[in-house]
C-alpha positions as CSV (number, residue, x, y, z in Angstrom):
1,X,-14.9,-6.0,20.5
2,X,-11.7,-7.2,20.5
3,X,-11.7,-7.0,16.3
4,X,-12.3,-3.0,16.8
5,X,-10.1,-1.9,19.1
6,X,-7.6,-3.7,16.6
7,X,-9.1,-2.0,13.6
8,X,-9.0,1.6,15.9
9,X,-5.0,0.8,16.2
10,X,-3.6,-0.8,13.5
11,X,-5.8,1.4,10.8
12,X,-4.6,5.0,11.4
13,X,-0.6,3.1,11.3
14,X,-1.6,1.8,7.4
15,X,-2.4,5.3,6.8
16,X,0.1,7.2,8.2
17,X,2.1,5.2,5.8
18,X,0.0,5.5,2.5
19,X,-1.7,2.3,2.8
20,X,-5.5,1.1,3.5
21,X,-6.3,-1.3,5.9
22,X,-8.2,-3.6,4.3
23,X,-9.4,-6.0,6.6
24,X,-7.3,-7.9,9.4
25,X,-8.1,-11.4,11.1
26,X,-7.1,-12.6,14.7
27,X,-6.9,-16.0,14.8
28,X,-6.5,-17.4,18.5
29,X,-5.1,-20.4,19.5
30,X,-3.7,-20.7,22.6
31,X,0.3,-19.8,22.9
32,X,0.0,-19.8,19.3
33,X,-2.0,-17.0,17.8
34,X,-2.1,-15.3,14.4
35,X,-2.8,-11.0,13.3
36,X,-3.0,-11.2,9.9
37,X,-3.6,-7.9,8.5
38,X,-4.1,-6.9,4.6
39,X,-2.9,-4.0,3.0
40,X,-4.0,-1.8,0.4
41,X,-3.2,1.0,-2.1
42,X,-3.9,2.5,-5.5
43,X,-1.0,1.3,-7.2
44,X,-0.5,-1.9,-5.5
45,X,1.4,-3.6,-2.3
46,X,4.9,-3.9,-2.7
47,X,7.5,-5.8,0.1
48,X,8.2,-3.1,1.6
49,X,5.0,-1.8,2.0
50,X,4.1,-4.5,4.0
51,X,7.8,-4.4,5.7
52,X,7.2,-0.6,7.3
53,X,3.4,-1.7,7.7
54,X,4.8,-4.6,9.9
55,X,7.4,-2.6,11.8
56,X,5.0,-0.1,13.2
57,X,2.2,-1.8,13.6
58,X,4.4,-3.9,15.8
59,X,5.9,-1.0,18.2
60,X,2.3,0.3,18.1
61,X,1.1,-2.9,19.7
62,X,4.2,-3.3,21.8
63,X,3.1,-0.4,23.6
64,X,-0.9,-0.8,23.7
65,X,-0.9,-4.8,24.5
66,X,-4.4,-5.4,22.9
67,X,-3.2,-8.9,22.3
68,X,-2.7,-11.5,25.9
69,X,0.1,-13.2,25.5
70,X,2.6,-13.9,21.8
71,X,1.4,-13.8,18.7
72,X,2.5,-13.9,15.3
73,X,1.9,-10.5,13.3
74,X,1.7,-11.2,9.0
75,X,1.1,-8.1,6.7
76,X,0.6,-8.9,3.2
77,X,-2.0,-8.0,0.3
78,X,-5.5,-8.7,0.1
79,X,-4.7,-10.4,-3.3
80,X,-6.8,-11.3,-6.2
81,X,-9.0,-13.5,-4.2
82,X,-9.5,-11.0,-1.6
83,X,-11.5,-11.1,1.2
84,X,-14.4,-8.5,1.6
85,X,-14.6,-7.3,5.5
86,X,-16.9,-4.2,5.3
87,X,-20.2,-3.3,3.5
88,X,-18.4,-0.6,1.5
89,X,-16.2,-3.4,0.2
90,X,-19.1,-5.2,-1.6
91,X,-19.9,-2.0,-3.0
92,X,-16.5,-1.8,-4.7
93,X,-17.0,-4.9,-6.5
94,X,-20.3,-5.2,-7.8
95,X,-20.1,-6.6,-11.6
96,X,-17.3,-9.5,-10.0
97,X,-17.8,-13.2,-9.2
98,X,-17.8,-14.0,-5.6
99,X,-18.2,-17.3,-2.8
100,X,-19.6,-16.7,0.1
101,X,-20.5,-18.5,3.4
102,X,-23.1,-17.7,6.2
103,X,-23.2,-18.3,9.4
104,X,-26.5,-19.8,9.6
105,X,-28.1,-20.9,6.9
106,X,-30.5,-19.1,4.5
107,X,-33.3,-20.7,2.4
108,X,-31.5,-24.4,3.2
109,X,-28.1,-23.3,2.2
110,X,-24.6,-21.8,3.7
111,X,-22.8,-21.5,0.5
112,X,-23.2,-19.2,-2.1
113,X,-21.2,-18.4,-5.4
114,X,-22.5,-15.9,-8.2
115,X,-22.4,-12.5,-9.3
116,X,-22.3,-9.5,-7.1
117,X,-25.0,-7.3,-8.4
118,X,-25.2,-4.6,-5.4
119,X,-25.6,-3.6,-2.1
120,X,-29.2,-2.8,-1.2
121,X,-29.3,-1.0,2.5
122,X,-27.8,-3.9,4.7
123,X,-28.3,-6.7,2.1
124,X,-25.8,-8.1,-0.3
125,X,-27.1,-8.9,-3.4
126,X,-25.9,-12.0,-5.4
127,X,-26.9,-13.4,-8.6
128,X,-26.9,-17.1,-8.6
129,X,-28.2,-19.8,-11.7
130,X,-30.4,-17.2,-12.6
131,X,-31.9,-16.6,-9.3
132,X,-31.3,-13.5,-7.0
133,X,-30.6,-13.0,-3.3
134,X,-30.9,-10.3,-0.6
135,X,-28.4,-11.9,1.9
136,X,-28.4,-10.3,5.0
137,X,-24.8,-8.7,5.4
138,X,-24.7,-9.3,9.4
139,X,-25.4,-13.0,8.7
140,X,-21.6,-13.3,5.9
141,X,-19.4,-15.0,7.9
142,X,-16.7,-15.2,5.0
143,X,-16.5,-13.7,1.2
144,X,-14.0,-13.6,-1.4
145,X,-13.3,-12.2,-5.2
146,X,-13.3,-15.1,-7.2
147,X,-10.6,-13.8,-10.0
148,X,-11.0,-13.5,-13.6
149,X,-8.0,-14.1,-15.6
């Protein structure tokens, strides 16, 4: 719930400001806890997208507390090895090498790399050694691009 209500906040601030949200992660840890949040745009991140990004974003939470107690707030680009956070995001990249890891595991195994081949209702579908799988999108606990240089 938590995740949402920072998505509902900190996504209409990107924007605002010309920028996607790509994806953001909340890492607590006690007194010590990390919003990370990733950027995007057309024609790329830049400093000081990421700068103005940062600034409001930060008098946006400032006023609306989502977070109990400090944190440390990080903007930055999704990168070449970007992580995908939402369905559509899969759809973008179909044709591209990804890693992926479940939650739980699927036909004996956590950890996938291959081919994204497509999106198939609420199933990711990855080409691996040949084989194919309909991986249940719910059950992707993490995914990244795998880059191509």
């Amino acid at each position: 719930m938590k995740q949402t209500r920072l998505e509902e906040l900190v996504g209409p601030v990107a924007e605002s400001l010309g920028c996607e949200l790509w994806g953001l992660e909340l890492h607590m840890q006690g007194k010590h806890s990390l919003l990370r949040i990733y950027i995007d745009k057309a024609d790329g991140i830049h400093l000081e997208d990421c700068e103005r990004v940062s600034r409001q974003v930060s008098s946006v939470m400032d006023v609306e507390d989502p977070i109990n107690g400090h944190y440390l707030l990080e903007v930055s680009s999704p990168g070449a090895d970007r992580a995908l956070y939402k369905i559509e995001h899969y759809k973008a990249y179909v044709g591209q090498k990804v890693s992926l890891k479940l939650r739980v595991g699927f036909e004996g195994r956590k950890k996938f790399t291959g081919l994204l081949k497509g999106v198939e209702g609420s199933e990711v579908v990855l080409e691996v050694d040949d084989d194919e799988y309909l991986l249940p999108y719910e059950l992707i606990d993490k995914a990244n691009i795998i880059p191509t240089y």
